[in-house]
N, C-alpha and C positions, 0 to 999 in steps of 0.2 A: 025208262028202265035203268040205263045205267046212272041214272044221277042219283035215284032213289039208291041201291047199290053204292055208290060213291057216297050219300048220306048214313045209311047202314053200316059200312067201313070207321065213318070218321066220329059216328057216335060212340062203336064197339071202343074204338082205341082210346077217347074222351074217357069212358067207363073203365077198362085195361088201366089209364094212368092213376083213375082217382082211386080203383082198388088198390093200386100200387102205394100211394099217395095214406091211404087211410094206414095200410099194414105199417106202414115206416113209424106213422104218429103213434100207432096203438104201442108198438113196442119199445118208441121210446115212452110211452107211458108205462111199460110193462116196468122198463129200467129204473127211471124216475119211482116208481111206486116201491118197488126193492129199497131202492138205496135209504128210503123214507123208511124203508122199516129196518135197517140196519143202523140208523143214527138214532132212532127211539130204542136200539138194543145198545149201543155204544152208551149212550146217557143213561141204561138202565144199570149195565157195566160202571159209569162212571159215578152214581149213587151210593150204591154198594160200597165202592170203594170208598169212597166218603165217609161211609155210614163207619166200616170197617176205623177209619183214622178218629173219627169222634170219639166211639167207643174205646181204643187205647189213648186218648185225653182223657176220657171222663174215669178210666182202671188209675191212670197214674198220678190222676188229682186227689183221688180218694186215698191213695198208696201215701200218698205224700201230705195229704190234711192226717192219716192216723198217725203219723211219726210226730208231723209238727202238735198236736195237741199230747203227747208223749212226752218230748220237749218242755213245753209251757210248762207240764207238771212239775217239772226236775228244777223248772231255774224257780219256778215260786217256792221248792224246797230249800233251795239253795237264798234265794233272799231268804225266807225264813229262818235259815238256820245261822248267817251272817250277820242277822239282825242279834240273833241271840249271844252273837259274841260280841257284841257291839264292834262291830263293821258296816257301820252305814254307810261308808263305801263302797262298799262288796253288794250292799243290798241293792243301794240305788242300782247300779251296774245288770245285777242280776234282773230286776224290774225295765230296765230298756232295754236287757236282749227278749225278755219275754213278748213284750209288746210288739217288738219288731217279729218274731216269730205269729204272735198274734196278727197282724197285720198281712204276714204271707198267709197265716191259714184262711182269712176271708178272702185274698185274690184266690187262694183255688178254690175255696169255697165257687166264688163265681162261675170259674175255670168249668169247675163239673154242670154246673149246674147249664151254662153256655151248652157245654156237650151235651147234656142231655135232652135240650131243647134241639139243635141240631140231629142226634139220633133220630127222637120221634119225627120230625119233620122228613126226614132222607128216610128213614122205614114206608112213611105213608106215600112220599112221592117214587119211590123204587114200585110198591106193588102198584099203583098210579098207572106208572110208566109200561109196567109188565102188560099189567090187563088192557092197554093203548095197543103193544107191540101183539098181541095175542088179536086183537081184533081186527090192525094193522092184515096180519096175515091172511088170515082167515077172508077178509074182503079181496085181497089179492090172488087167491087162490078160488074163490067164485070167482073173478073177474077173466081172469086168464082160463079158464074151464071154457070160456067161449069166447074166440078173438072175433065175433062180429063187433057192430058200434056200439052195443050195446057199454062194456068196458071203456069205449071213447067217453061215453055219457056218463062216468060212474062219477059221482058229486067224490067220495072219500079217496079217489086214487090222486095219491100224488101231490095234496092239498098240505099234508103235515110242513113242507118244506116251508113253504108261504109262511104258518104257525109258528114254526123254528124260527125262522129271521123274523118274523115282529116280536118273538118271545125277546132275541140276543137282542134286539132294536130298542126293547122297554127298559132291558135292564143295564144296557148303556148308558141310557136317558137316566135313569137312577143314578146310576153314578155321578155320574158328571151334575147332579142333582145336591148330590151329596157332598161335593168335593165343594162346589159354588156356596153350599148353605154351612158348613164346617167350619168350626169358630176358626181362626188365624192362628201358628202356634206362636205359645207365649214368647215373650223375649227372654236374653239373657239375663237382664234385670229382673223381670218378671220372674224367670224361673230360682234366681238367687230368693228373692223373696220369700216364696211360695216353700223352698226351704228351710226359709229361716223361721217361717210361722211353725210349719212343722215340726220344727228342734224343738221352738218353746212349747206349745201342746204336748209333744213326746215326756218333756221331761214337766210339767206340770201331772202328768199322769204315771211317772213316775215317784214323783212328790207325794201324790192323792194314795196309791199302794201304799207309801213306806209308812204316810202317817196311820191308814187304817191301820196297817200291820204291829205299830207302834202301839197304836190302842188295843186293839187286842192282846198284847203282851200284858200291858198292865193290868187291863182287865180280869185276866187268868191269874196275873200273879196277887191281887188284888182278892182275891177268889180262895187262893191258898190261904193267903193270912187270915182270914174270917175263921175259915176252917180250925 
């Protein structure tokens, strides 16, 4: 009798620790499972904001492409009206600020068009993330509704974390993916170059305006005399 007793005692206390033992795990699962849904609400936060910064690039690319084709109009006036005093200096001149204006307006051109690719991507991943952080809860709130094992055994609690660090793991790897496959930048020889071709293009397409412009003069006044 007392040994059975003595065995009874040291199974009850066996059973006392592992309930012990289970509560401690469940709640730090309860912890672990919160914080997972406060970093899928942080990153849903930090979308948004995102989203919010693309949208004033894509307002001040478009602010800044209506001026600059505003511009463009005024200096083709301006060669054209240079040309007509014969100032082909004035023209030329006028024809390589345009182009350089031309020139900024396709980089915003890009600029917006960058942003608006970014918006729609951070719109779709922001409600993504929401409808995550919503179900997030919702499984956490069944789970904790009953602190038996049941919650120990939940496959979704607490798994996001894992998810996050292979996410931040992949696009490390991209990086540094990136950084390895990136052509080398050019040298300073290279870059002297690379402007001098530029000048000559620039003002060949300077040249190419002033003669069109040039024929069309004639051609009008050409136009009158018939008359």
């Amino acid at each position: 009798m007392p040994a059975s007793i003595f065995m009874r005692a040291r199974h009850a206390f066996a059973a006392n620790l592992e309930l012990g033992l289970s509560g401690a795990e469940q709640r730090n699962q309860a912890s672990l499972a919160r914080y997972s849904v406060r970093e899928v609400e942080q990153a849903e936060d930090d979308a948004r904001d995102q989203r919010f910064a693309a949208e004033r690039r894509r307002d001040a690319a478009e602010q800044r492409e209506a001026e600059l084709a505003k511009d463009i109009a005024e200096w083709g006036e301006k060669a054209e009206y240079s040309l007509s005093k014969d100032r082909e200096d004035l023209a030329r001149a006028a024809f390589a600020r345009q182009i350089d204006l031309e020139r900024e307006q396709a980089r915003q051109g890009e600029t917006k068009a960058q942003a608006k690719r970014e918006i729609k991507r951070l719109q779709a991943l922001g409600e993504a993330l929401a409808q995550r952080r919503q179900e997030m809860a919702e499984q956490l709130r069944s789970a904790t509704a009953d602190r038996g094992s049941s919650f120990a055994r939940d496959d979704g609690a607490g798994c996001d974390t894992v998810e996050q660090t292979v996410a931040k793991a992949e696009q490390r790897f991209a990086r540094i993916m990136d950084d390895l496959t990136r052509d080398p930048p050019a040298s300073s020889d290279d870059k002297a170059a690379f402007a001098e071709i530029d000048a000559i293009r620039r003002e060949d397409a300077v040249s190419q305006r002033l003669a069109a412009m040039k024929s069309g003069s004639a051609k009008a006044k050409a136009g009158k005399k018939k008359r």
